[in-house]
C-alpha positions in Angstrom: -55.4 -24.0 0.6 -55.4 -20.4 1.4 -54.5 -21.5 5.0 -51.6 -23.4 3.3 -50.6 -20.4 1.4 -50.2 -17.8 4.4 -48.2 -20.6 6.3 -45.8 -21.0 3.4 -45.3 -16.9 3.0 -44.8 -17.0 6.5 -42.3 -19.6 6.8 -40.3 -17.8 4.0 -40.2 -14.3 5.8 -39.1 -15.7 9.1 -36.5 -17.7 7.2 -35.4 -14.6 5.6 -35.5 -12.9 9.2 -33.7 -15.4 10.1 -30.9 -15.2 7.6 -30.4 -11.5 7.7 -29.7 -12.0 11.5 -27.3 -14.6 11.4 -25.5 -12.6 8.7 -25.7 -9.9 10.9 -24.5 -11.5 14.2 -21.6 -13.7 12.0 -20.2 -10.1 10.4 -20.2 -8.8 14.5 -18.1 -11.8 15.7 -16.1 -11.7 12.7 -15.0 -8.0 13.4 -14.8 -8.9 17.0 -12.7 -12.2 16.5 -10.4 -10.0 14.0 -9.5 -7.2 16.9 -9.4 -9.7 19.9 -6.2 -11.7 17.6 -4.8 -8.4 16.4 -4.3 -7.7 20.3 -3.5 -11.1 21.2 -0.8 -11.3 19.0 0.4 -7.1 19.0 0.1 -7.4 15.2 1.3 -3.3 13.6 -0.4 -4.8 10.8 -4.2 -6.2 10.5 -5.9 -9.0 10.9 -9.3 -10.5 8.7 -11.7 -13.2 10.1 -13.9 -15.1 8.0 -16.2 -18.0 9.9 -17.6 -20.6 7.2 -20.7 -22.6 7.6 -24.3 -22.2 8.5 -26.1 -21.0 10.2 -24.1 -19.6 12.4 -26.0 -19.0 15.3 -26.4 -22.7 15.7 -22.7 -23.3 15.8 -22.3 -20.6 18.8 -24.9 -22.6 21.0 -23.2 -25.4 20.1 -19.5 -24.0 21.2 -18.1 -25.1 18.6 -17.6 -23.2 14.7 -16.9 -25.4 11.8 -13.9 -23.5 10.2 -12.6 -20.1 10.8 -10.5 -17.9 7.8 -8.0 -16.0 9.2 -5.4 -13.9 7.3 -2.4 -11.6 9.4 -0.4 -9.0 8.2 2.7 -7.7 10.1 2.9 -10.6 12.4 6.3 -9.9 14.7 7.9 -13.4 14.8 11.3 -14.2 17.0 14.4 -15.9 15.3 17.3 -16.4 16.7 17.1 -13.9 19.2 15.4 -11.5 16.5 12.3 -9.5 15.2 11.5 -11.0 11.9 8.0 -9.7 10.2 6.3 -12.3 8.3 4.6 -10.5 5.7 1.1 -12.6 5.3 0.0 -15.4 7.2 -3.1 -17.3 6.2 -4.8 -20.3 8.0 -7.6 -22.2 8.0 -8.8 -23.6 11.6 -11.4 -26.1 12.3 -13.0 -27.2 14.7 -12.9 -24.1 17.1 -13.8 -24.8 20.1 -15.7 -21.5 22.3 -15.0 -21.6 25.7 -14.4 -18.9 28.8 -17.5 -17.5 28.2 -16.7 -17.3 24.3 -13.3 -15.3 25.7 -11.5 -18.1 24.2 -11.0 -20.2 21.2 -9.1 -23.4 20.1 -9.0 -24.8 16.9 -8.5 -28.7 16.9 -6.3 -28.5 13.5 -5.1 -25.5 11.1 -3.1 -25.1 8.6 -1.9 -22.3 6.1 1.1 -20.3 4.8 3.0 -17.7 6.2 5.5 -15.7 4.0 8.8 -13.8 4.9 9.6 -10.9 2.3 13.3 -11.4 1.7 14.2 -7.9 3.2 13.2 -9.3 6.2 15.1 -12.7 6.0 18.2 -10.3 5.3 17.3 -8.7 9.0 16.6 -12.0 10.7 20.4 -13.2 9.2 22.6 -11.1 11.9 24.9 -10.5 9.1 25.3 -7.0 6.5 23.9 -9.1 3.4 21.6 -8.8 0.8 18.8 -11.9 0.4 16.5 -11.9 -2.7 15.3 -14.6 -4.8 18.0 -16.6 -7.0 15.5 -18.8 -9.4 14.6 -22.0 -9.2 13.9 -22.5 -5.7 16.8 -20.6 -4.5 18.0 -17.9 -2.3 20.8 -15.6 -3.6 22.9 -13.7 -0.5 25.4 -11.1 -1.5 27.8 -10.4 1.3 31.1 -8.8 1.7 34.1 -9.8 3.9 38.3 -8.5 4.1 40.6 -11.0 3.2 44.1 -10.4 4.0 46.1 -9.0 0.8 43.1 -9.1 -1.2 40.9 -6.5 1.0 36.9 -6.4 0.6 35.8 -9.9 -1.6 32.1 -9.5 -2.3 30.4 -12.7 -3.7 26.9 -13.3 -4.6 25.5 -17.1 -4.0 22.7 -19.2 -4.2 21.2 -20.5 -1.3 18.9 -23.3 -0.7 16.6 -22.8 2.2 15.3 -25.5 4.4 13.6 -26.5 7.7 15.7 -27.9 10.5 14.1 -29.2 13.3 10.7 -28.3 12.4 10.9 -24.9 14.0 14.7 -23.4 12.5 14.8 -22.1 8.9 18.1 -23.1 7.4 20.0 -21.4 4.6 23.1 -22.9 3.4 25.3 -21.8 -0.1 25.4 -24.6 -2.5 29.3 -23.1 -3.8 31.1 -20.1 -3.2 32.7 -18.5 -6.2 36.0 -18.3 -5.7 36.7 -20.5 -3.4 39.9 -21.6 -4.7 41.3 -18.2 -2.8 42.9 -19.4 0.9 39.6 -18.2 3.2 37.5 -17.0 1.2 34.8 -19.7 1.5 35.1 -20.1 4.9 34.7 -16.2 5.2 32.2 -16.0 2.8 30.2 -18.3 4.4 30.6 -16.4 7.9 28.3 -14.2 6.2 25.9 -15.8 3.9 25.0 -18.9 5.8 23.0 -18.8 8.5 20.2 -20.3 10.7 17.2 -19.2 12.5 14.9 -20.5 15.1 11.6 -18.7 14.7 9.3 -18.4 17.5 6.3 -16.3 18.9 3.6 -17.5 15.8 0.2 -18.0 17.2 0.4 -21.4 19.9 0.1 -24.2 18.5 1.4 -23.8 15.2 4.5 -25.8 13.8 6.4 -25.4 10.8 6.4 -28.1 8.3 8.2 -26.8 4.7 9.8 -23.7 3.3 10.6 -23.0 0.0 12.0 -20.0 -2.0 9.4 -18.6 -4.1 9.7 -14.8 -6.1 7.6 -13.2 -3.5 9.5 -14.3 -1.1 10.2 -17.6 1.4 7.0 -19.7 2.0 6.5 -21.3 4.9 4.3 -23.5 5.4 2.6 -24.2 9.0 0.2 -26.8 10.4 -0.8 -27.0 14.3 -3.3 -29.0 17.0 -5.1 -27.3 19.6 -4.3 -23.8 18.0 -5.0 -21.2 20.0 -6.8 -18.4 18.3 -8.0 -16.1 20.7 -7.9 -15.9 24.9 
């Protein structure tokens, strides 16, 4: 019995050893994972790794971790031939596969949300406008063109914002007040419509919605064969 006893104290202190060193090496490769993406990627911002599932030490001999966290801040996109910064990306990847020597990792699916602030859409636009949020799902654009007699015509509209192609945000005026004046919609709309490809998110990720939101334009992303690191 007392045999018994010492084997079960001992069991629990090596499971204990056990758990404070996974903990241990899972917090390393988290911070490890986090500054290996933030280089990958040139993020001015910050990235923050969190790898579910235990134990983890398991999952590295096996290559392969079940799901990894990851949240970016001050991720540089490309649209349309411009910088735009998305805010906050967050994604959840499965599946990651280890391989080059653990130099390298693949997730077999992810998805997640990555949002644009609307000072940042206004950039991306190529045009001197104001974007914020309209209400109701919408985008509102001020811009201001000359019109011939009339001089500087400012109008306010609201937008709705959509995916095109599965990689182009698309925003479009519903109406244009005052359109009733020769050129002014057409002009207006020089300005406050617009489309963007966007480009240079981590490989492997697609768009697959957007909507207008307060905070900003949500978009949301899903991918195959994500390539997180390497």
């Amino acid at each position: 019995m007392r045999a018994l006893r010492i084997l079960l104290i001992t069991a629990v202190i090596l499971g204990g050893l056990f758990t404070i060193a996974d903990r241990l090496a899972v917090n390393y490769a988290e911070s490890e994972a986090a500054e290996r993406i933030r280089a990958n990627q040139g993020l001015a911002g910050s990235a923050d790794v969190s790898i579910k599932g235990f134990p983890f030490l398991t999952q590295v001999m096996g290559k392969e971790l079940d799901q990894v966290d990851v949240t970016l801040t001050g991720v540089e996109a490309s649209a349309g031939g411009r910088k735009v910064r998305v805010t906050e990306m967050n994604a959840a990847l499965k599946n990651v596969r280890l391989k080059n020597n653990f130099s390298t990792a693949v997730a077999a699916t992810a998805s997640g949300t990555a949002r644009i602030s609307y000072a940042d859409l206004g950039k991306a636009s190529g045009e001197d406008v104001t974007v914020g949020y309209g209400g109701n799902g919408k985008v509102k654009v001020t811009g201001s063109v000359d019109v011939p007699v009339l001089g500087s015509v400012t109008r306010s509209v609201l937008s709705t914002v959509s995916l095109v192609g599965g990689d182009t945000i698309r925003v479009r005026a519903d109406t244009v007040p005052g359109e009733g004046i020769p050129g002014v919609e057409e002009r207006i709309r020089e300005r406050t419509d617009f489309d963007r490809q966007v480009g240079g998110l981590p490989t492997g990720l697609k768009l697959t919605k957007v909507e207008a939101t307060p905070g900003g334009v949500v978009v949301t992303v899903t991918g195959t064969d994500v390539v997180l690191a390497g």
